[in-house]
C-alpha positions in Angstrom: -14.0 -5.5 0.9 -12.9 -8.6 -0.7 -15.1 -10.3 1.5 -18.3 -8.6 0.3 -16.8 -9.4 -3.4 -16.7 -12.9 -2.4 -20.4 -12.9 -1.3 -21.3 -10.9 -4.4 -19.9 -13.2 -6.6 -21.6 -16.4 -4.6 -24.9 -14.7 -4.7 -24.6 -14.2 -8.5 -23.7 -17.4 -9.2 -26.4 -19.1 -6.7 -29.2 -17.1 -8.4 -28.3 -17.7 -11.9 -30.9 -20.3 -12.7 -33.5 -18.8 -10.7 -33.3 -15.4 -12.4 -32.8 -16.7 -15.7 -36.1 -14.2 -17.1 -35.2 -11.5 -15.3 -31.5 -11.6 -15.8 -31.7 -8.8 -17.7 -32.5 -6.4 -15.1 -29.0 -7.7 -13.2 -27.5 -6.9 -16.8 -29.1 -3.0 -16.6 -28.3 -2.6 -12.7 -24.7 -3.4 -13.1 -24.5 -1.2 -16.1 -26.1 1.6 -14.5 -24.4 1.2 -11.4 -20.9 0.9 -12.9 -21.7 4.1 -15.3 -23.4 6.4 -11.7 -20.6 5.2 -9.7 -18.1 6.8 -12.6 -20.1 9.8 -12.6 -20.1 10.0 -9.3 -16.1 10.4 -9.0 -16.4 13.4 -11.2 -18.8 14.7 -9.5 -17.0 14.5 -6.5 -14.1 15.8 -8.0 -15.9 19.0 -9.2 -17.3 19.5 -6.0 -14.0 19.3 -4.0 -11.9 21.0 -6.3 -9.6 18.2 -6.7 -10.0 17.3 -10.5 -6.4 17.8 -12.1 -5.8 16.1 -15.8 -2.5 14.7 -14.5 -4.6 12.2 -12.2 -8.7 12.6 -12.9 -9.1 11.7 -16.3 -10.1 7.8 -17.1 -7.2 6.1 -18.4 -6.0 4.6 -15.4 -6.7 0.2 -16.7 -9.7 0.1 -14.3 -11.6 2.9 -15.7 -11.3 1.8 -19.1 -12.5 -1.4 -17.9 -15.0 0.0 -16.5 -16.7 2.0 -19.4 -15.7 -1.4 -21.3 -17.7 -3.1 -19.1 -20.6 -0.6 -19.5 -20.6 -1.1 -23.1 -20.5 -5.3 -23.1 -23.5 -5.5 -20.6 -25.8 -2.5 -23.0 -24.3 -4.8 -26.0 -23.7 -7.9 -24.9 -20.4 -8.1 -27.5 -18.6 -11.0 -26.7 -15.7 -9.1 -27.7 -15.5 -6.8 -25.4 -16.0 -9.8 -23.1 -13.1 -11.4 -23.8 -10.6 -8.4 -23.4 -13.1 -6.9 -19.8 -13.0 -10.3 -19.0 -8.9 -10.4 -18.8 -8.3 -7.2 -18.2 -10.9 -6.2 -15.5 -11.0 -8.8 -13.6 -6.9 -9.2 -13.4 -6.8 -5.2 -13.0 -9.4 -5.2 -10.8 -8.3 -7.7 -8.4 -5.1 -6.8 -8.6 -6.1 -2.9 -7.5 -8.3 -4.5 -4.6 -5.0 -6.3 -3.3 -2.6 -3.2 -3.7 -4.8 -0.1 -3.6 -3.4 3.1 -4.7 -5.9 5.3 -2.9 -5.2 7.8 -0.1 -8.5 7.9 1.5 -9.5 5.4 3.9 -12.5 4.3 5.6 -15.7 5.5 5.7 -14.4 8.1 3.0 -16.6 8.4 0.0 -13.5 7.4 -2.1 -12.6 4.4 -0.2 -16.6 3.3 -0.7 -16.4 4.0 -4.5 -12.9 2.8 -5.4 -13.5 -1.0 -3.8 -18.0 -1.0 -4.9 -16.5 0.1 -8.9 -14.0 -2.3 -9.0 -16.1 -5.4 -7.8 -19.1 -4.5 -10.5 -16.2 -4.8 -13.1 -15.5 -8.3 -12.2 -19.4 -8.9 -11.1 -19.4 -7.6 -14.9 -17.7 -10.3 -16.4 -19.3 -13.0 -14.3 -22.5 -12.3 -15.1 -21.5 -12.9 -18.7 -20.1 -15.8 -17.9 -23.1 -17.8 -16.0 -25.9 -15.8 -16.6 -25.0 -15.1 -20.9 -23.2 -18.7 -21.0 -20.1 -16.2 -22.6 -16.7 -18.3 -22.4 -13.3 -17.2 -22.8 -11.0 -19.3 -25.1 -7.4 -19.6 -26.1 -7.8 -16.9 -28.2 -9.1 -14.3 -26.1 -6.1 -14.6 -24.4 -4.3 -12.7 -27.3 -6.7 -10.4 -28.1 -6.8 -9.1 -24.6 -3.2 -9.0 -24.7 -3.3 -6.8 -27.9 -5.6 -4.7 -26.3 -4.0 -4.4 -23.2 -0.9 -2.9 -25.7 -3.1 -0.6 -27.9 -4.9 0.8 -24.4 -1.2 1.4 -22.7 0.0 3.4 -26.3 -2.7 5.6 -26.1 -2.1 5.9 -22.6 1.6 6.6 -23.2 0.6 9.7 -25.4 -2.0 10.9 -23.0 0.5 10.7 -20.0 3.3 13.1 -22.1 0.5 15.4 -22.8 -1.0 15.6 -19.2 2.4 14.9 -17.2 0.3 12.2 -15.7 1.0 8.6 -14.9 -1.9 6.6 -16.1 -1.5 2.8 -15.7 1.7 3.1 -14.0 4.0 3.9 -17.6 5.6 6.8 -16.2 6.5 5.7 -12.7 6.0 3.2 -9.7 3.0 3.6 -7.8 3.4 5.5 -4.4 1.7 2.8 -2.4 3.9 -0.6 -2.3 2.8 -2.9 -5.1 3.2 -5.8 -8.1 5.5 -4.0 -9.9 8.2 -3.0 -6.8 9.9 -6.7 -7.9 9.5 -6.1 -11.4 12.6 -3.6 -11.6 13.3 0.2 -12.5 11.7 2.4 -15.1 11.5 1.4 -18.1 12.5 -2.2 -17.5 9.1 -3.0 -15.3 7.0 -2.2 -18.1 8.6 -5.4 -19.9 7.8 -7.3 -17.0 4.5 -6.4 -16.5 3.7 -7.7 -20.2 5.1 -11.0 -19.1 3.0 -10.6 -15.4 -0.6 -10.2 -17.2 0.2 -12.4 -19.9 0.7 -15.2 -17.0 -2.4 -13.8 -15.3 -4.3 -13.9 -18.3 -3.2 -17.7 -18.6 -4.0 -18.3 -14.8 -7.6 -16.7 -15.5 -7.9 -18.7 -18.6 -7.5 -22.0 -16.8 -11.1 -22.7 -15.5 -12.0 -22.7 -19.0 -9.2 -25.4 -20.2 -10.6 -28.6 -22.5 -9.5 -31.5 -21.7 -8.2 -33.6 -24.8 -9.3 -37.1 -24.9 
């Protein structure tokens, strides 16, 4: 799947001047697809009998992202750019590498889990070459504030639901990041300093050079 995210993205980015008038209806379809892949999942989960507030809800990072994502393309916010553009694409790619997911090929949820979480970055690219959006030094910090405001409401919802939304109450079963970041509580800590040094890393392209 990270192949077909690597010809997504070179296909956006090769059409960008050629579908310059109707690069609005790329904006709509990866809004719409990002919003029917989400409803989707609970469909799925209503179906199956599997929905369960300790796991279904959408507060894991990438489903946040997600609806975030939704709203920047309807809005075009450059806001909400510069924290999807940090957040989803860092969460995004970093779910692709280490999947938490216990369904495997051709499952349904294998199919949705990889196709949602390449829109999100598509998401943030399109903004970026089709919208001319650009992150700066600042964006940096306000993703990273809210990164923090997201995981404190996520905190709250995780005591009330017994859950364990964006990893705050425990590792992840499947091996991951945040097995070298140390024990609970301590790898929460570390994964502030981990995203703030992806968020540099992701930052970088956009670097000015001083004469």
């Amino acid at each position: 799947m990270l192949g077909l995210l690597l010809v997504s993205g070179i296909l956006l980015f090769l059409f960008r001047t050629r579908l310059t008038k109707g690069k609005s209806v790329i904006r709509y379809t990866l809004a719409l697809f990002l919003l029917s892949s989400e409803l989707s999942l609970y469909v799925w989960y209503v179906f199956t009998g599997v929905w369960d507030p300790i796991d279904s809800l959408p507060f894991q990072l990438c489903s946040i992202s997600l609806f975030l994502s939704i709203i920047m393309l309807l809005t075009k916010s450059h806001l909400l750019f510069e924290v999807t553009y940090f957040l989803g694409i860092g969460g995004a790619l970093q779910a692709m590498l280490t999947p938490e997911l216990a369904y495997d090929f051709p499952h349904y949820r294998y199919f949705h889990f990889f196709l949602a979480h390449i829109a999100i970055i598509l998401a943030s690219l399109y903004m970026i070459w089709y919208e001319n959006y650009r992150p700066t030094f600042k964006s940096i910090w306000k993703a990273f504030a809210g990164l923090n405001i997201i995981a404190l409401v996520v905190f709250f919802v995780n005591e009330a639901t017994g859950g364990n939304y964006m990893f705050l109450a425990k590792k992840p079963i499947n091996p991951s990041l945040i097995d070298f970041l140390g024990p609970y509580p301590w790898y929460i800590l570390s994964l502030e300093i981990v995203a703030l040094i992806m968020f540099f890393i992701l930052y970088l392209p956009f670097m000015r050079k001083k004469n």
